[in-house]
C-alpha positions in Angstrom: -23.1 -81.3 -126.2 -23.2 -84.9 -126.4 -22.6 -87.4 -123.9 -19.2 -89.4 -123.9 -19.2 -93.0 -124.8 -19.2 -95.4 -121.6 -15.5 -96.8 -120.8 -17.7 -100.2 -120.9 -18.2 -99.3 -124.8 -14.5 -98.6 -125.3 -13.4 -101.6 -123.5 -16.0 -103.8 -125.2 -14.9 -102.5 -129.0 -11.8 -104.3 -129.3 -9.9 -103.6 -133.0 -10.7 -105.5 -136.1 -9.1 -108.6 -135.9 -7.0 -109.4 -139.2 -6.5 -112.3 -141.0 -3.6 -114.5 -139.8 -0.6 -115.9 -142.1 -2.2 -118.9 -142.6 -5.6 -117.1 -143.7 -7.7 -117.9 -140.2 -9.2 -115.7 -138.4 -8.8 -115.6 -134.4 -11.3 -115.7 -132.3 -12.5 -113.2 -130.9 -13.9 -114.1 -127.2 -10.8 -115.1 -125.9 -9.1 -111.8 -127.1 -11.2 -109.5 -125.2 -10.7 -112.0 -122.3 -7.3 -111.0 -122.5 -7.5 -107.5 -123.3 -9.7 -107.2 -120.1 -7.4 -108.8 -117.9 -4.4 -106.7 -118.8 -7.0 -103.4 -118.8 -7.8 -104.5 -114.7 -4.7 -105.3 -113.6 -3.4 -101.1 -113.5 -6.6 -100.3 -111.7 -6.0 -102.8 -109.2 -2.6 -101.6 -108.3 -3.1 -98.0 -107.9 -5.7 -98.2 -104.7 -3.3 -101.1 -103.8 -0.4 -98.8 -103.7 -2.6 -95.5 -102.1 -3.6 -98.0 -99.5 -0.2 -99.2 -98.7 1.1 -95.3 -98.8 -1.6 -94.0 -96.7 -1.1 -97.2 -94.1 2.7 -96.1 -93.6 2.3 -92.4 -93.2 -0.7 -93.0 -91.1 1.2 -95.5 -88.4 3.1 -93.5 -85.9 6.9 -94.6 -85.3 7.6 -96.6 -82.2 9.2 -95.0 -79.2 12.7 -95.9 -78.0 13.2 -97.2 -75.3 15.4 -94.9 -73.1 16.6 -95.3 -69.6 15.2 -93.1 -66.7 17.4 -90.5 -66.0 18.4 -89.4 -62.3 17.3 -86.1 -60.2 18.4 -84.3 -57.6 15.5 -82.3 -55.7 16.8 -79.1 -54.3 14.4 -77.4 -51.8 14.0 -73.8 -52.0 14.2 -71.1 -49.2 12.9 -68.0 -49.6 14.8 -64.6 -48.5 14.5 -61.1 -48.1 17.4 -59.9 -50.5 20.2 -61.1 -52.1 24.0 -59.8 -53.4 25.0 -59.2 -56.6 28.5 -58.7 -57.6 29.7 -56.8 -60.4 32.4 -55.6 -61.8 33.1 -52.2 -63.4 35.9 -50.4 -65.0 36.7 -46.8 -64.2 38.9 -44.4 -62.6 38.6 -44.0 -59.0 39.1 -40.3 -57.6 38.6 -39.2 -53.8 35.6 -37.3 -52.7 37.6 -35.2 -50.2 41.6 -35.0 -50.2 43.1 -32.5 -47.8 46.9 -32.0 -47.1 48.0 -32.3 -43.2 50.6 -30.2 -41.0 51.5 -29.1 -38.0 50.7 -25.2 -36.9 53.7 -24.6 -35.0 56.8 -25.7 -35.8 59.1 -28.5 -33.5 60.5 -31.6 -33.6 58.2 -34.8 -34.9 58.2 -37.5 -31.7 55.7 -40.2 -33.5 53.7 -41.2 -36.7 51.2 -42.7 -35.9 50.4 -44.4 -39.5 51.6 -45.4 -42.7 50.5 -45.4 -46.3 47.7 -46.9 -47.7 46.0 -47.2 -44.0 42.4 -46.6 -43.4 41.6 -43.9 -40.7 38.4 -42.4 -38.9 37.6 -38.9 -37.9 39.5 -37.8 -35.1 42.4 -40.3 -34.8 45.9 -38.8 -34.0 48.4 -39.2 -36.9 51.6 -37.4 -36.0 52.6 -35.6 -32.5 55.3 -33.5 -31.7 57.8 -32.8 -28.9 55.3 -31.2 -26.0 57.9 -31.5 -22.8 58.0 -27.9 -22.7 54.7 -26.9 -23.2 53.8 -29.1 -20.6 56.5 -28.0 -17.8 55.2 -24.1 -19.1 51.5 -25.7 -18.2 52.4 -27.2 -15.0 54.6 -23.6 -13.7 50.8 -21.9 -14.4 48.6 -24.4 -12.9 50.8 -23.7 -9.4 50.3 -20.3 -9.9 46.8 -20.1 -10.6 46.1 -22.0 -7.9 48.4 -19.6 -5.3 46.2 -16.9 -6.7 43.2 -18.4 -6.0 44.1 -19.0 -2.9 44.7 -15.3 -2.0 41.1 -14.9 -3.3 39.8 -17.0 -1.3 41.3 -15.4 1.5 40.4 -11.9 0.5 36.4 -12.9 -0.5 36.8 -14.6 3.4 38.0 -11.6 5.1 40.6 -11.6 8.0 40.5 -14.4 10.5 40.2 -13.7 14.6 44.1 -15.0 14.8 45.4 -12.9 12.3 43.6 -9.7 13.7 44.9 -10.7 17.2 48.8 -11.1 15.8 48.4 -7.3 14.4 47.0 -6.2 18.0 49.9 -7.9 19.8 52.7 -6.2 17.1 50.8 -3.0 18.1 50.9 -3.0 21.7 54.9 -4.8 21.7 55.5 -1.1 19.4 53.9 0.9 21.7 55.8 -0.2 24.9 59.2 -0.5 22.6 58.4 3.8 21.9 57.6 4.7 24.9 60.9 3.3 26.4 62.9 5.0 23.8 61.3 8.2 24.1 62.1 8.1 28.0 65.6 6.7 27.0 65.7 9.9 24.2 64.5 12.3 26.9 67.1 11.2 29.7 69.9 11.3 26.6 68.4 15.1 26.3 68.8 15.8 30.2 73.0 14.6 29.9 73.7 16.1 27.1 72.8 19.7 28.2 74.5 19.1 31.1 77.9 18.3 28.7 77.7 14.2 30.1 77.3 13.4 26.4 78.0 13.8 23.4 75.7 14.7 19.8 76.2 11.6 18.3 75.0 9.6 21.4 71.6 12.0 21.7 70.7 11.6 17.4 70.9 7.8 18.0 68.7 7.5 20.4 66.3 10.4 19.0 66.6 7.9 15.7 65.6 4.8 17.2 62.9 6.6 19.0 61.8 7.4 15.4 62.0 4.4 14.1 59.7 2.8 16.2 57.4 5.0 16.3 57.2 4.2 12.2 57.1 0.7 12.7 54.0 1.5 15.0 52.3 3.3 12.6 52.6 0.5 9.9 51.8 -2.0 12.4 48.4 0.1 13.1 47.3 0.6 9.8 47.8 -3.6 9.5 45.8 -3.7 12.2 43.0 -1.4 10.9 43.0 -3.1 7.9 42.7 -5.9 9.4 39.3 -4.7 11.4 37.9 -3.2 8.5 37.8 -6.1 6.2 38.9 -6.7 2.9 38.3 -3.7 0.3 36.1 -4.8 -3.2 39.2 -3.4 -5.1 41.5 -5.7 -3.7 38.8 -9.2 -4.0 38.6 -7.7 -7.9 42.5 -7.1 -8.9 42.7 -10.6 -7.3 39.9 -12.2 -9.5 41.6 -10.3 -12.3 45.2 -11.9 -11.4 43.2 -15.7 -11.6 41.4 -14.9 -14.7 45.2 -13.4 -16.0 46.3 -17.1 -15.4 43.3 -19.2 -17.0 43.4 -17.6 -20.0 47.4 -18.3 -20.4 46.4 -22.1 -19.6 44.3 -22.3 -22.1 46.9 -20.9 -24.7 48.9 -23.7 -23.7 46.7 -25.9 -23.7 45.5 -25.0 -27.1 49.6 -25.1 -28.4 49.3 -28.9 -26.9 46.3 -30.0 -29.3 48.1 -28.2 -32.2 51.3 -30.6 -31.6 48.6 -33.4 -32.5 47.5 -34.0 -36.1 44.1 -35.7 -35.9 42.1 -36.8 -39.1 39.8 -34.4 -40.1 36.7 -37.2 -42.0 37.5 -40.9 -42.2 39.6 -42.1 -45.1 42.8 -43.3 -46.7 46.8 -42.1 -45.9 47.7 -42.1 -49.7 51.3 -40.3 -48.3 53.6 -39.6 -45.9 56.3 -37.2 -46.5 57.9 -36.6 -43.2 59.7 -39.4 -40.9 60.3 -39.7 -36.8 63.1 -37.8 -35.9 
């Protein structure tokens, strides 16, 4: 390899000069004076023009010069929870739907609601004509409590004034039969002798029979009466209440069934029947 001439050298060789029109030849100094000035002045611009280029891209661009803006400060409170509302498209169906009537028939008094209201468990909704069930109640209730009475009585045993009535009725009997059987044995006397007649003797043997019937109820009262009250009497009587309770509570079971209450809370979505 061989080593490249020196751009001095190249600069410094300028071309043969040739002759001019008029035969002289120009000088040769002040060409390569010019040759050089013209070879410089490219070389001076380029690092010129890279300086200038580097200086603008290197320079950052001036800010402008905007107005403050305003804020608001907000402050911030925490919480536990919050709502969120959405909103969904579907078809709504009911969890539970049950159709509502009366047991028994009769005539509807009151509705007690309307469509489209909101109900909870247990609220009346319709009632029916009850007058008669309740004057059936009240005709039981009198006579339940008659019979308890007379249980009461029974379970008590007879009083001192009661057994002292029967003994007085006893002894009035007694003295009312002995006169007519003295009055039936004088009648006897006359009429053997002829003084009377038959039909005047059978009375008086009749009412003499008669009483002495009267006295025998009116002793058996009175023994009664002493002895106290038998268990079969205190349990036919207990029998006779419970009879009655048991037909109260029939009535009072027809009463709730002339009440429609809501079985679970919801929504009346119909009503098909009106007051009468």
């Amino acid at each position: 390899m061989t080593d490249a001439p020196a751009p001095t050298d190249l600069i410094a060789t300028p071309p043969r000069p040739t002759a001019n029109p008029d035969g002289s030849v120009p000088k040769p100094r002040r060409w390569r004076r010019r040759f050089r000035r013209w070879w410089l002045v490219p070389l001076a611009t380029v690092p010129l023009a890279v300086g200038v280029g580097l200086r603008q891209f290197s320079q950052p661009e001036a800010p402008f010069a905007t107005p403050p803006l305003p804020v608001e400060v907000v402050s911030l409170t925490p919480v536990e929870s919050y709502t969120v509302e959405r909103q969904y498209t579907g078809e709504l169906v009911a969890q539970r739907s049950s159709a509502l009537g009366f047991e028994q028939g009769g005539t509807v008094v009151a509705l007690l609601v309307d469509e489209g209201d909101r109900v909870s468990a247990g609220q009346p909704l319709a009632r029916l004509d009850t007058r008669s069930l309740e004057t059936q109640r009240q005709q039981l209730v009198a006579q339940r409590d008659q019979a308890v009475a007379t249980l009461n009585e029974l379970q008590n045993g007879p009083r001192q004034q009661s057994i002292a009535a029967a003994q007085a009725a006893v002894g009035d009997l007694e003295q009312q039969l002995a006169l007519a059987k003295t009055q039936r044995d004088r009648r006897a006397d006359l009429y053997a002798r002829g003084a009377i007649s038959r039909e005047e003797l059978d009375q008086q043997t009749f009412g003499a029979g008669a009483l002495e019937n009267r006295l025998a109820q009116a002793q058996s009262e009175l023994d009664e009466l002493l002895a106290g009250t038998r268990p079969e009497q205190i349990a036919a009587q207990a029998a006779r209440v419970n009879q009655l309770e048991a037909s109260l509570r029939a009535v009072d079971v027809d009463l709730s069934k002339a009440v429609i209450t809501a079985p679970f809370a919801g929504r009346i979505s119909d009503r098909p029947v009106d007051e009468a």
